[in-house]
N, C-alpha and C positions, 0 to 999 in steps of 0.2 A: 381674661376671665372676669367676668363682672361683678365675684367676690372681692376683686382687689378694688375698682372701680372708687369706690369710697376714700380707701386710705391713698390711693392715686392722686384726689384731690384734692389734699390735704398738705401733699409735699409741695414745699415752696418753688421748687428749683422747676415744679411743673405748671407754676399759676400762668402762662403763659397759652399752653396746651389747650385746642376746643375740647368739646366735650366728644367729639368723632375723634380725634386724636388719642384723648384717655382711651376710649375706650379699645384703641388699634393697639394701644402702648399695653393698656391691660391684657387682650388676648396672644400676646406673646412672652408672657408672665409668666415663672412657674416660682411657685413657693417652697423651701426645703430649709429644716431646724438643724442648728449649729448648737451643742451642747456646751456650757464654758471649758476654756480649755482646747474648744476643738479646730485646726486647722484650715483655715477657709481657703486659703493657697498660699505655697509657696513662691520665694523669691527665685527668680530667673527661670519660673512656671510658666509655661506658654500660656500667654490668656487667652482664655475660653468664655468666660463670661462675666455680664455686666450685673452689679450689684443695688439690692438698694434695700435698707435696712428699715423691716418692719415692726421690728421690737429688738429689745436689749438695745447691745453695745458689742462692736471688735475695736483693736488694738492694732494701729499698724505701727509694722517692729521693721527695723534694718541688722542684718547679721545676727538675723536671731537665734542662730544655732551656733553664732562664732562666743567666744569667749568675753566680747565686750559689746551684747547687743542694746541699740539704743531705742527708744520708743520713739516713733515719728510721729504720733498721733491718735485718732481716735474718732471714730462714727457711732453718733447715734441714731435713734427714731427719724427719717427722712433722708437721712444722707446718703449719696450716690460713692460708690467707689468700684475700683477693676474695671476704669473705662480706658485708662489712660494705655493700657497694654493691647487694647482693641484697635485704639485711634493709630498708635505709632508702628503695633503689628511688632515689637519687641519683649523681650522675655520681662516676665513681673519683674519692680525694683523693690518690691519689698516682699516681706511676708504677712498675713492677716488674720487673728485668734481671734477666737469668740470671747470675747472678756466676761460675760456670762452668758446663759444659756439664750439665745438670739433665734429669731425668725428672720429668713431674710427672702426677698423675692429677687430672682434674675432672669437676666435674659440671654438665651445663649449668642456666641458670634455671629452667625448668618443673621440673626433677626438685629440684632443690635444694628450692623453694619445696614441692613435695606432697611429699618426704620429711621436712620440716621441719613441718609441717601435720600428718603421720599420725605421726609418733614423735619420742615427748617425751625419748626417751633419746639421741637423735639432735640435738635441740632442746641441751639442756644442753651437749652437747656444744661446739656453737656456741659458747653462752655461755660455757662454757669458756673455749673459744679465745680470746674473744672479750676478758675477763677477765686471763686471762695476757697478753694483747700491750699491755693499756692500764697492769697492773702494770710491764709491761717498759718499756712507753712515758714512765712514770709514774718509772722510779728512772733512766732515760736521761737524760728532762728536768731532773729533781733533780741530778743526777752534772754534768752538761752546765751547771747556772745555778751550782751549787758551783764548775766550774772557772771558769768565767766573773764569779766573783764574788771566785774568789782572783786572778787576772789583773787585775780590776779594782783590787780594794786595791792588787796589788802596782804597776801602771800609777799609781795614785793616789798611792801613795809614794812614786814615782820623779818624778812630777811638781812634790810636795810638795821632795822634797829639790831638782828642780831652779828651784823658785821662791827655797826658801833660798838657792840659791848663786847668783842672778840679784840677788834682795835685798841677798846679801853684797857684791858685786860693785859695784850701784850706789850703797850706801853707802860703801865706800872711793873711788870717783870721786865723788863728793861729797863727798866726806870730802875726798880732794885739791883739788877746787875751793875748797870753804869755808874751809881751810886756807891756799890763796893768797891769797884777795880775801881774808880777815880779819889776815893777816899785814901784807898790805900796808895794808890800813887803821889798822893798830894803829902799824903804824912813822911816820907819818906825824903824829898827836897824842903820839908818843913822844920823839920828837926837837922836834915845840915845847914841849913840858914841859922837856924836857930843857935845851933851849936858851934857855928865858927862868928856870926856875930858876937856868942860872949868871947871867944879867941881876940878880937880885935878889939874889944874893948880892955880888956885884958894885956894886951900887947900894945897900946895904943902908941906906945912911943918908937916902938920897932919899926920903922921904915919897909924895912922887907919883906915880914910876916905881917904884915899889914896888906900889901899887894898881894902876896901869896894866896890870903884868908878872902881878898876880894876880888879876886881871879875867881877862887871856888864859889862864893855866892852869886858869879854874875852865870856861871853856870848852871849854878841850880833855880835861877832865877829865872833862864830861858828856859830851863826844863819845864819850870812851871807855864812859863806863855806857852810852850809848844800844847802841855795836856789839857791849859784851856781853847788854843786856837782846834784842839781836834773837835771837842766838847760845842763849840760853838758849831762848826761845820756840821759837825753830825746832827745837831738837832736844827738846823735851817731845811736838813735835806736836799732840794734843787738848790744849784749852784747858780748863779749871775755870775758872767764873768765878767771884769775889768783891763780890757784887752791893751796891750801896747808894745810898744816896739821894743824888742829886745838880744843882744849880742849872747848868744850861749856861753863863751866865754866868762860871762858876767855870770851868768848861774853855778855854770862848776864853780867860779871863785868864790862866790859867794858860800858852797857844799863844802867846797875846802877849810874855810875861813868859821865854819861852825863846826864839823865834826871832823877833822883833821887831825885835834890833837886827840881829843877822844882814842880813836883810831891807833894813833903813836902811843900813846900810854901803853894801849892793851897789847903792843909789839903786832899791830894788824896793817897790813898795808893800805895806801889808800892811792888808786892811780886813774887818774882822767885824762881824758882824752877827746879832743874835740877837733871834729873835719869839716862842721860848718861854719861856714866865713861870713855869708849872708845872712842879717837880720831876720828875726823872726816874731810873730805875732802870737805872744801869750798874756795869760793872767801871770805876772811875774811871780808876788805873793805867793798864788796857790798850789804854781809850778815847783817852788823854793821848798813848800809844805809836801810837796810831791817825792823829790828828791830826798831830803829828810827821812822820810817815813820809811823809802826802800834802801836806802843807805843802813839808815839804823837797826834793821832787819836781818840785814848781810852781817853788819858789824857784831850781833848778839848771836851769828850762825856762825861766824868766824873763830875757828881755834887761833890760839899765839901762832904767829908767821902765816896766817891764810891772810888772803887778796881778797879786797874788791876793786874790778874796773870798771869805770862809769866811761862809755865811749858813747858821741855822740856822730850820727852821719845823716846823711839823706839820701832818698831818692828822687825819683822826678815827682812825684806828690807828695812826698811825708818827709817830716823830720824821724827819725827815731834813735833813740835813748837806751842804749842795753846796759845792766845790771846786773855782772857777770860776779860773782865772788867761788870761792872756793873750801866752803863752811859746809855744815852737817846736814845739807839735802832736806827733803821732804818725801814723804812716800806721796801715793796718790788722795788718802785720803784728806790731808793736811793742804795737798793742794786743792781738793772741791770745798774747802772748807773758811780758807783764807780771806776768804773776800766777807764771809761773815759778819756783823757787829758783834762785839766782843771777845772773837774766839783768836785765843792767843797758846801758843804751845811754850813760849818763853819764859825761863825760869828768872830774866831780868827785867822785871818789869812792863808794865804799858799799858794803856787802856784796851784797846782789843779794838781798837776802830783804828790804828793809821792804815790800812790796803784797804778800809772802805773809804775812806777818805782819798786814795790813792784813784780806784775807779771813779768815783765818781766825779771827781775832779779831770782826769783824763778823758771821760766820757761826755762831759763838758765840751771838752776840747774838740768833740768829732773824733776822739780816738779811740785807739784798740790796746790790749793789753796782753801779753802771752807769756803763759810762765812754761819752764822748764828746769826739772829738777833731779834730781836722782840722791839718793841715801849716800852720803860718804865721797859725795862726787861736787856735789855744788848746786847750785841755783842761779839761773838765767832769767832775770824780766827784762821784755822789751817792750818800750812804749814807743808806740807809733802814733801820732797826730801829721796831721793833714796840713800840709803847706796855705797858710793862711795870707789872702794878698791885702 
């Protein structure tokens, strides 16, 4: 129609088109008003016809009826749209409002398709169109994954800074716990130091009570290395090991030779056992700190006349070490609990870290650890590590 004729040549995407062309493109034109608000099609709408916007403004939406619809863009004065479902002959991918009250001219299927068929200046056009909305589409998306990727950093920062102050946080509460329970451990080998020192000076000329008095100090003076060697470990965290050659034999003697008599004082038995003959490849040290730790554990679970037996054996890959005694069990909660820093059920003392110093030392190792216990029946740990060549 040759009222459109004017505004026809006016659209960019047609400066191509003769003046015989406008005017074939304008008698297949019909004009029809969109109110704001009003539905121009919907999505997975079989397309019908080709758009071209002669006043206002639409809105094209995705999921526009679903609960999280997004805005894909936006035509105004000039712009071609609903070609793309002509061309492909598949259901609309979006849906189309009138964002205000809009005039739009279209053309229906059949004319679209043979004016697209008979003129190739008509043809480009399209592809034009077609061109610019996917460049448009193309710096939207771009602009759209840029903010959404500075949001993310800055979300990632904010997360990062609130992990640090959650970390900061539960190391000064740890920091307070480990601070009490080692206080009070320390005061405790403090004051017997303290107080059989004045003994021996006191006795100084007693030959007997003299060894007696430093027998006791040299014990509570390992006491004290022990509560600093956990103290150390626990706060290095990862372990380095210091690996070398070593006869098990030499370990039990060595468990013997510090908690044996312990053990005999308190009328508790203490019995090892060992069926490895071949060398083995450990951190001796932190193996020694190993042994100690679940030793001493038995020994403070142990009533007068209860056992523990430390039996070592292998198989064809592992060493392993059972820690079998005969003391007052654990239920289950005390076993998920065990391996905790600080958590100690022990009414004699200790920091609350030797079984984390325990795992983590054995895990060191490449090994495993498995308890087994029952209330009034005893307690089972076995440490299994991996035959090292």
């Amino acid at each position: 129609m040759e009222q459109f004729l004017p505004f026809l040549r006016e659209v960019y995407f047609f400066k191509d088109l003769t003046e015989d062309e406008l005017n074939g493109l304008s008698g297949v034109c019909h004009a029809t008003q969109y109110p704001k608000g009003t539905v121009v099609f919907t999505e997975q709408a079989r397309a019908e016809k080709f758009f071209i916007v002669m006043s206002g403004r639409v809105e094209v939406w995705k999921d526009y009826y679903g609960p999280a619809p997004d805005l894909l863009g936006e035509h105004g004065v000039g712009h071609l749209f609903g070609e793309m479902g002509l061309i492909d002959d598949l259901p609309r991918s979006a849906t189309v409002i009138a964002a205000e009250d809009s005039k739009l001219l279209y053309v229906t299927r059949e004319d679209f398709l043979a004016t697209a068929a008979s003129n190739i200046n008509f043809t480009k056009a399209i592809i034009r169109s077609l061109s610019a909305m996917i460049r448009t589409s193309n710096e939207a998306f771009v602009n759209d994954l840029r903010q959404r990727n500075l949001e993310l950093q800055r979300t990632n920062q904010e997360l990062k800074a609130a992990q640090q102050e959650l970390l900061r946080r539960e190391r000064l509460s740890n920091l307070g716990k480990f601070s009490s329970l080692i206080l009070h451990d320390i005061r405790n080998p403090i004051s017997i130091i303290k107080g059989y020192t004045e003994l021996i000076h006191m006795n100084a000329d007693d030959t007997d009570k003299v060894r007696k008095y430093c027998g006791v100090l040299m014990n509570e003076t390992q006491r004290l290395h022990s509560i600093t060697n956990e103290m150390l470990d626990y706060s290095r965290g990862d372990i380095r090991l210091d690996l070398s050659v070593v006869q098990l034999d030499e370990l039990l003697s060595w468990l013997q030779e510090h908690i044996g008599k312990a053990f005999s004082d308190q009328d508790k038995q203490l019995v090892l056992e060992n069926e490895v003959q071949r060398p083995v490849l450990l951190d001796v040290a932190r193996m020694q700190r190993v042994f100690l730790n679940v030793s001493e554990n038995a020994r403070k679970a142990l009533n007068p006349g209860g056992r523990l037996k430390v039996r070592a054996y292998s198989t064809e890959k592992n060493i392993c070490i059972e820690f079998a005694d005969t003391g007052v069990g654990m239920d289950d909660d005390t076993i998920h609990s065990m391996f905790e820093p600080f958590f100690s059920k022990s009414t004699m003392g200790g920091t609350g870290l030797g079984m984390v110093i325990v795992k983590t030392v054995v895990q060191a190792h490449g090994g495993t650890i498995d308890v087994r216990s029952e209330i009034d029946q005893g307690t089972t740990i076995l440490l299994t590590l991996p035959l090292l060549a």
